[in-house]
SEKE-350898 format. One line per field, with one value per residue (C-alpha): x, y, z. Coordinates in steps of 0.02 Angstrom, whole numbers, plus 32768, in hexadecimal, padded with zeros to 4 digits. Layout:
N
X = [X|...]
Y = [Y|...]
Z = [Z|...]
END
This chain:
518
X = [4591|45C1|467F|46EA|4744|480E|4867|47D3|4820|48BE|4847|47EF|48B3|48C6|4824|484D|48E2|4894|4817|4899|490F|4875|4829|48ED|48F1|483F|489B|493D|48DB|4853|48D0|493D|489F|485D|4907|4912|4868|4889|493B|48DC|4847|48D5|4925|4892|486F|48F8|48FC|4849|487F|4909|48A4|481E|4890|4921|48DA|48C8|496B|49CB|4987|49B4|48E9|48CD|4832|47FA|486C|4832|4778|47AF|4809|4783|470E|4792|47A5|46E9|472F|4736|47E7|4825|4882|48E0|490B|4990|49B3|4A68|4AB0|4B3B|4BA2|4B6E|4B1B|4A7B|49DE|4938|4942|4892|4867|47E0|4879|491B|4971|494A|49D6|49C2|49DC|4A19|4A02|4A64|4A61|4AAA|4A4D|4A7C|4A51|4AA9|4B51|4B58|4B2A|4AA8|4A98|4A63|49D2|4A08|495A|495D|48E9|48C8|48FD|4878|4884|4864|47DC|4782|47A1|4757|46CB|46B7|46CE|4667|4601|46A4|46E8|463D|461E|46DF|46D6|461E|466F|46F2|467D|462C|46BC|46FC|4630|4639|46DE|46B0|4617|4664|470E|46BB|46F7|4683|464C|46BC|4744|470B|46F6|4797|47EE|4794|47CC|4888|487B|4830|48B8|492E|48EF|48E3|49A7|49BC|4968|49C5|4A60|4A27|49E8|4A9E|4AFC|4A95|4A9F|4B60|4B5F|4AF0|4B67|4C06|4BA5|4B8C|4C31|4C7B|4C0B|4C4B|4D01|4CE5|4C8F|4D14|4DA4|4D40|4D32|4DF3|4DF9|4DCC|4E0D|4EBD|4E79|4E69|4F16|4F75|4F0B|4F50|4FF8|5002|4FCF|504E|50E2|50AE|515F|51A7|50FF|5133|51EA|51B6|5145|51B0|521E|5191|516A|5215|5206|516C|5194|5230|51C4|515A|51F3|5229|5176|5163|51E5|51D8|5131|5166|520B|5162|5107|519F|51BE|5100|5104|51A7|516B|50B6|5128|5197|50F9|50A1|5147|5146|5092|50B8|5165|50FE|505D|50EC|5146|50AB|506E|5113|5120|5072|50A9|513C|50D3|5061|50E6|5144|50A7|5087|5128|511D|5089|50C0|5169|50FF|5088|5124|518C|50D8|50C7|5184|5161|50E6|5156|519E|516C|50C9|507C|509D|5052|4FCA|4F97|4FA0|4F24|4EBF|4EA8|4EB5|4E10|4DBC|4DC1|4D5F|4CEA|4C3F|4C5E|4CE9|4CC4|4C5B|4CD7|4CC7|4C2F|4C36|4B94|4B85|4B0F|4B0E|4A8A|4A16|4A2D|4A33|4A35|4AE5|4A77|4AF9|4B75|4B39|4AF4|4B3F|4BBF|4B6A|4AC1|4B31|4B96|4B23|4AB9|4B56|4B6B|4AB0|4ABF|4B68|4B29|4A87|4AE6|4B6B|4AE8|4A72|4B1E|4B21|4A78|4A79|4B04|4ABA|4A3B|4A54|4A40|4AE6|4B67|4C04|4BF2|4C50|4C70|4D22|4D15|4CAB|4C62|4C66|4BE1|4C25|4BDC|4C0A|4B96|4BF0|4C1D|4C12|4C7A|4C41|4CB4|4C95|4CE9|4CC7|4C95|4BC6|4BB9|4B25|4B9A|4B3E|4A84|4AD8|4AFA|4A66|4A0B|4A73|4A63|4990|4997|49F0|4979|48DF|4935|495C|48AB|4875|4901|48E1|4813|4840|48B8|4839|47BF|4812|485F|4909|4979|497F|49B9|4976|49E8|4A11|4A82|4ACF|4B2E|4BC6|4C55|4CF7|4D37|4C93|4C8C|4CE4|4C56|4BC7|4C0D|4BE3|4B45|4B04|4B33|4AEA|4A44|4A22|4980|4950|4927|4958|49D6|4A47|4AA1|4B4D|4B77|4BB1|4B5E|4B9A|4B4B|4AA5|4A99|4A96|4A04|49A3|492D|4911|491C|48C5|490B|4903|497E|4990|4946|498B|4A44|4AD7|4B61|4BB1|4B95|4AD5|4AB6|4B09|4A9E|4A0A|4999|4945|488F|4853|487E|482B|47C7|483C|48C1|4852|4814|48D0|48ED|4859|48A4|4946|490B|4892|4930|4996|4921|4907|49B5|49CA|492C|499E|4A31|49DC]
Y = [5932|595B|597C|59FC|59B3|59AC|5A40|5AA1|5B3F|5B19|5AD5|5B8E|5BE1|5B6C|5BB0|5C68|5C66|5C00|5C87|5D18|5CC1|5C96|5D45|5D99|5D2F|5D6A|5E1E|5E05|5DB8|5E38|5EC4|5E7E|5E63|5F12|5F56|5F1B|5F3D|5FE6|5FFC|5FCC|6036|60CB|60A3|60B6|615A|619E|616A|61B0|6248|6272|6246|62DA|6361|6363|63F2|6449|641E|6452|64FB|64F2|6524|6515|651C|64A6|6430|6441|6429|6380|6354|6370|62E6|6251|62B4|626B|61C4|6182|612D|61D0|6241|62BC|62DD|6337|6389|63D3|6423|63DF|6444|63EE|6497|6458|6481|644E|640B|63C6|6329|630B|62E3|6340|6304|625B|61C7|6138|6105|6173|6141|61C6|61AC|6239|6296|6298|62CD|626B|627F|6314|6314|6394|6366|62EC|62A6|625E|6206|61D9|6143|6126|609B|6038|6018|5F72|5F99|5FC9|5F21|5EAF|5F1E|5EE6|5E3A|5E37|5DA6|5D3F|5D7E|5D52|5CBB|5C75|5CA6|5C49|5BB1|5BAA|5BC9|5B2D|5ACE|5AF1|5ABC|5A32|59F9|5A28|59B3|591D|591A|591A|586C|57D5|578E|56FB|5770|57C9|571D|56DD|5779|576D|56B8|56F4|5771|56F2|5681|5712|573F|5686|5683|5717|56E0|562A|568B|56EF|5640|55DC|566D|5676|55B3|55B2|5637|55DE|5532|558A|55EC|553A|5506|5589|5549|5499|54CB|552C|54A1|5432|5492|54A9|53DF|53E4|5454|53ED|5361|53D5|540C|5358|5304|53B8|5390|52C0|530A|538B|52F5|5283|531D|536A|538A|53C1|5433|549B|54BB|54EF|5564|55A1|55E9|5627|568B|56DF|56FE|5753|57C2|57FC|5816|5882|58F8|5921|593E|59D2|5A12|5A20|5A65|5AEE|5B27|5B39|5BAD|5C12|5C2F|5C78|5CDD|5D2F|5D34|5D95|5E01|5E3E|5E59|5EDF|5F27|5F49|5F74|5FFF|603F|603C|60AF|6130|612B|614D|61D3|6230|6213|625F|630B|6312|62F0|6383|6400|63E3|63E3|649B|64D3|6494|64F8|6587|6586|6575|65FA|666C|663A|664E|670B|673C|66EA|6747|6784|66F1|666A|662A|66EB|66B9|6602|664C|66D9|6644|65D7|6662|669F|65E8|65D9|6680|665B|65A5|65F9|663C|66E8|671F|67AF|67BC|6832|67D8|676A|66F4|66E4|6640|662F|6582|652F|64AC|6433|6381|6331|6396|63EB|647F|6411|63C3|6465|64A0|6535|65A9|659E|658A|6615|66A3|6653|665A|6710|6756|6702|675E|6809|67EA|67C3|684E|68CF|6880|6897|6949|69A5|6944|699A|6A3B|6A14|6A84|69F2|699B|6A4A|6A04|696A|6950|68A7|6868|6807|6819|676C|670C|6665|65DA|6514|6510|65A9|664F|6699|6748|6795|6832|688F|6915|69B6|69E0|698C|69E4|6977|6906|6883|67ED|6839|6876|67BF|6773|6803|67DE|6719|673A|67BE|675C|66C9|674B|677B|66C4|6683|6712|66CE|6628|662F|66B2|662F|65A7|65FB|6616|656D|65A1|6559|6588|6550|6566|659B|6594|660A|6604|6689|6674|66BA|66B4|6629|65B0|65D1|651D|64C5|653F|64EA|6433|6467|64AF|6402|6390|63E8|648D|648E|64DD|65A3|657F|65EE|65A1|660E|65DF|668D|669B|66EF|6790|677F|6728|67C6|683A|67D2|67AB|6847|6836|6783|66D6|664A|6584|6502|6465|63CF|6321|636C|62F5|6366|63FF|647A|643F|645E|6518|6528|6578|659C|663F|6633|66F7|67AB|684C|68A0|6948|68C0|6867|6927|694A|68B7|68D0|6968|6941|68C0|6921|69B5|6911|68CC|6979|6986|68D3|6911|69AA|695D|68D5]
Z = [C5C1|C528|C4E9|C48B|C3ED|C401|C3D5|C3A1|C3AF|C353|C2D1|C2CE|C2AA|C220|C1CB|C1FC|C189|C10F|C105|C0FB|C06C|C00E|C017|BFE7|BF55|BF33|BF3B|BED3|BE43|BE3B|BE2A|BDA4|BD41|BD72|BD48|BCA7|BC5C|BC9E|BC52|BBA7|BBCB|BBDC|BB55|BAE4|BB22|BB19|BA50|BA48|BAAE|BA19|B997|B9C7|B9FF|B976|B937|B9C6|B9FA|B952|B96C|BA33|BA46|BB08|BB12|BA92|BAFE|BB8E|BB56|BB0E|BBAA|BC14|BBC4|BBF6|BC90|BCAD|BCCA|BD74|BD48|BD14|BD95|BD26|BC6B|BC3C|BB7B|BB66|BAAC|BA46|BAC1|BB67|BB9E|BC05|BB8B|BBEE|BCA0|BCC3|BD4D|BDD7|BE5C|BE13|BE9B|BEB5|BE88|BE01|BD64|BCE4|BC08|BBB0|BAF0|BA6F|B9FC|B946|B891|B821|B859|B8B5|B97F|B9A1|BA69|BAE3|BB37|BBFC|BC58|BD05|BD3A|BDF2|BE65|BEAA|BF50|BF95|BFFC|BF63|BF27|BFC3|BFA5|BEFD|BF1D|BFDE|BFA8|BF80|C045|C098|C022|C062|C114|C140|C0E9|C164|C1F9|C1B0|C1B7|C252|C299|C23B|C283|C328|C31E|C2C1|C33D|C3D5|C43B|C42A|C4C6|C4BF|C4B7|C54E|C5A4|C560|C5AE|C64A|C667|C652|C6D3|C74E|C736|C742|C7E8|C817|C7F4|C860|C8F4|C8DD|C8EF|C982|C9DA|C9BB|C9F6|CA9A|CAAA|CA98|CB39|CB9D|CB8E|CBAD|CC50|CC87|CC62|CCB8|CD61|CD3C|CD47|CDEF|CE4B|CDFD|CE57|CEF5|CF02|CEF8|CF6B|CFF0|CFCA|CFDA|D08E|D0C8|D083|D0E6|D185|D180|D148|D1EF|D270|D243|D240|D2D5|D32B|D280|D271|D31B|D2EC|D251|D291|D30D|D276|D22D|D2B9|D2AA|D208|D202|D29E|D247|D1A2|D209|D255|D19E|D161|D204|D1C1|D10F|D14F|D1BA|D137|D0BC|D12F|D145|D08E|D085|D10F|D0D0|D01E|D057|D0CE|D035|CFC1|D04B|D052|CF75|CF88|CFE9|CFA7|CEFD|CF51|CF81|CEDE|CE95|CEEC|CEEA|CE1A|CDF6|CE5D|CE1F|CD52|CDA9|CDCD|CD1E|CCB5|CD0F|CCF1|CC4A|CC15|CC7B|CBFD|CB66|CB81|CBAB|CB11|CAB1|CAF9|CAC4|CA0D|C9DB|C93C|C907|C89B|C902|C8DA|C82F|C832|C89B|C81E|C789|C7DE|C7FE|C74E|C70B|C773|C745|C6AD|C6B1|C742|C710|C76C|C6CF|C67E|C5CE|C560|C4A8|C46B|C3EE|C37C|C317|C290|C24D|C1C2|C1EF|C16E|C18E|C0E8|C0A3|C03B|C02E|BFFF|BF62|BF38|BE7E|BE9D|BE3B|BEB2|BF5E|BF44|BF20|BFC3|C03B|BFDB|C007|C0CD|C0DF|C0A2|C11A|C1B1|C196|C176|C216|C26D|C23C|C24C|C2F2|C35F|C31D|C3A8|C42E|C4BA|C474|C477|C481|C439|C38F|C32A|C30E|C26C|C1D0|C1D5|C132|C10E|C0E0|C0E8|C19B|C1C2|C20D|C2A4|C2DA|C375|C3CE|C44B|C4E0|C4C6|C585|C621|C619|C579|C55A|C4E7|C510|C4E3|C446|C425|C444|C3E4|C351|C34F|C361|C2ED|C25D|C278|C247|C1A6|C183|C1A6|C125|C0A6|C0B6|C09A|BFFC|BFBA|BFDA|BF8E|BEE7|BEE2|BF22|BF76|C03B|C0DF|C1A0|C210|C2DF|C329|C3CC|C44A|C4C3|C4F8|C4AF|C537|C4FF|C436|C423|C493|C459|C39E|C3E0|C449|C39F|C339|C3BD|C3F6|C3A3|C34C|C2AF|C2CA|C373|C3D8|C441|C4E5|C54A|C5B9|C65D|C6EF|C6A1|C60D|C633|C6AB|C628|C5CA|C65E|C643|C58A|C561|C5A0|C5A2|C5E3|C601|C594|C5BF|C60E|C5EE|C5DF|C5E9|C63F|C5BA|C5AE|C639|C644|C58C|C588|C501|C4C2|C4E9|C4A4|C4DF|C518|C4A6|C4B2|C46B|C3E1|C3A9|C39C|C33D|C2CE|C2A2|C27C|C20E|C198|C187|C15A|C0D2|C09D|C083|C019|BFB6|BF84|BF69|BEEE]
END
């Protein structure tokens, strides 16, 4: 049988983060050296970089700059160079990954002593996956020679067998120890069981030797034996009189005792009885008074708790009435691209998704489906999205369609923005949109954060409403829900095709209109 070395497996942790410290080292050290060859490399080019385009950049030439940019662009190291003038006015912006991070060299430009610009290059950071790449064979190399350590241990730590005998030998004696124990112990009972007999036969023996000293003792006091007796006699018939007695006074005290206890019992059967009518007959005249004093306050202050409650509840219920919707139209951007967006790109972007909306908003209630539907703002985009509200003018008013029109119909004009944009190299955004009530905007806000999708249109209406859209529209529910409002959410799956011609057409007379206007 063969053995396992000791600790084998705390042996194998030891090695684990041998290997891991060995291969971050490996890490650090390759990207300071990587780091600064590259810094030098940069530096170089950007000297070389100035030295060709001084010219070009005395007489502000663009494109002569940007044709001399674009051969150090060719570099793999090289994410983005950037040429400004003397006044800091951004000349040539050329890179394979404008907006990737890492290391910028920004020298000055000069001839002789006046500043005619600057040159600003942008290396890339190399990742350290890229380096364990580059060095694999070091990683394998390292990790097979601790494998062969930890075999190697494994076979040379293994016990000998004169260990294993040695260790065998202690645990017979250990068990030979144990069983000595368990034999003394038993031993020491046994002699005090036999003890124990010897002391009883002992005091039996004396005993009768008692017995036969009394019996020579009563033969030769005979005559005082029978007088004494005689007074015995007395004695114990008077002990017996007192005993009868104390006997019968005992009996008496029970019997009384178990005669006064039938007695409570039953006094306590009655009581109860007559307490639980008597509960009866109040409790009915109780209610009977309340409903009474409840019929002659009908105009007092529970009419006006009454009527609170009531309209407290309509309005969390799903049977209130649709009279405003709230349209949200939010971006789907999940890197903050809008954010670190220059102001004079975001602005004119919000500008041309404002003018969109508000003119979708318009040529839409000039549908004659949606009379009497009218919007209450003039939504305005900002980072956060926008949100349009819609009211009925009169109860025969289709207000929630009109909402759910307008949320589908602005995601067609944004899907044709955003492939333009994309097409040109512009910056654009997808977008999600979602429709609720005025009660739900708040939750219809987090429902869109935590599981809208992008081009996706999200829906939060009450019976009312989803009434109103059940012969247009299709929808399904979310799935595996983990809240309230999920589950009420449902999520527009496509629409008639009366509806999607009527959106079609609204959309052309919109883009028609944008085409004019530019």
């Amino acid at each position: 049988m063969t053995y396992l070395a000791p600790r084998q497996g705390l042996f194998a942790i030891i090695l684990l983060v041998s290997f891991c410290l060995q291969t971050l080292l490996l890490v650090i050290s390759t990207d300071q050296q990587l780091s600064k060859s590259r810094a030098l490399k940069g530096e170089q080019m950007v000297a070389q970089l100035i030295d060709e385009a001084r010219l070009s950049l005395e007489n502000k030439d663009r494109v002569s700059l940007s044709v001399i940019a674009n051969r150090y662009t060719s570099e793999q190291d090289v994410t983005r160079i950037l040429i400004k003038d003397n006044n800091d006015d951004i000349l040539v912006p050329v890179g394979n990954a404008p907006m990737q991070q890492g290391d910028t060299i920004r020298q000055i430009a000069t001839n002789g002593d006046a500043v005619i610009g600057s040159v600003s290059l942008t290396l890339k950071d190399i990742s350290k996956g890229e380096i364990i790449a580059m060095q694999w064979p070091f990683v394998i190399g390292t990790m097979l020679l601790h494998l062969l350590l930890w075999l190697i241990y494994g076979y040379l730590a293994r016990p000998t067998k004169e260990q294993i005998n040695a260790l065998s030998r202690d645990v017979e004696d250990l068990y030979r120890e144990q069983y000595r124990q368990v034999d003394q112990r038993s031993d020491y009972r046994e002699n005090a069981r036999e003890n124990d007999r010897g002391y009883a036969d002992g005091a039996n023996d004396k005993r009768s030797a008692d017995n036969e000293n009394n019996n020579t003792r009563n033969s030769s006091n005979k005559n005082e034996g029978r007088n004494l007796d005689d007074n015995q006699v007395t004695g114990e018939t008077s002990n017996k009189t007192t005993n009868t007695r104390k006997i019968d006074v005992h009996n008496e005290v029970n019997a009384y005792l178990r005669a006064q206890q039938n007695q409570d019992a039953t006094t306590e059967d009655t009581g109860l009885n007559a307490d639980n009518t008597s509960e009866y007959h109040t409790d009915d005249q109780a209610t009977d008074a309340t409903q009474n004093d409840g019929r002659s306050s009908d105009n007092g202050t529970h009419k006006v708790n009454g009527s609170a409650s009531q309209s407290s509840t309509a309005k969390l219920s799903a049977t209130r009435a649709v009279d405003t919707v709230s349209v949200q139209i939010v971006f789907h951007d999940e890197f903050n691209m809008l954010e670190r967006l220059a102001p004079s790109q975001r602005l004119p972007y919000l500008a041309l998704c404002t003018q969109l909306l508000n003119q979708a908003i318009t040529e839409l209630l000039k549908q004659p489906l949606l009379m009497g539907v009218s919007a209450m703002n003039e939504p305005r985009f900002d980072e956060s999205g926008a949100c349009a509200v819609l009211k009925a003018d009169n109860s025969h008013a289709k207000v929630a369609l009109a909402g759910v029109m307008l949320g589908k119909l602005y995601l067609m004009l944004n899907k044709i923005i955003h492939d333009k944009h994309i097409e040109l190299s512009r910056f654009a955004l997808s977008a999600k949109a979602g429709v609720s009530d005025d009660a739900q905007a708040d939750a219809m806000t987090q429902l869109l954060q935590s599981v809208g999708k992008k081009e996706q249109m999200l829906i939060l209406l009450p019976n009312a409403g989803l009434k109103q859209i059940s012969n247009h529209v299709q929808v399904h529910s979310i799935m595996r829900p983990t809240t309230v409002y999920e589950r009420e959410c449902a999520i527009f799956d496509g629409g008639n095709d009366s509806m999607i011609q009527r959106l079609a057409d609204v959309r052309n007379a919109v883009l028609m209109i944008e085409e004019t206007d530019e």
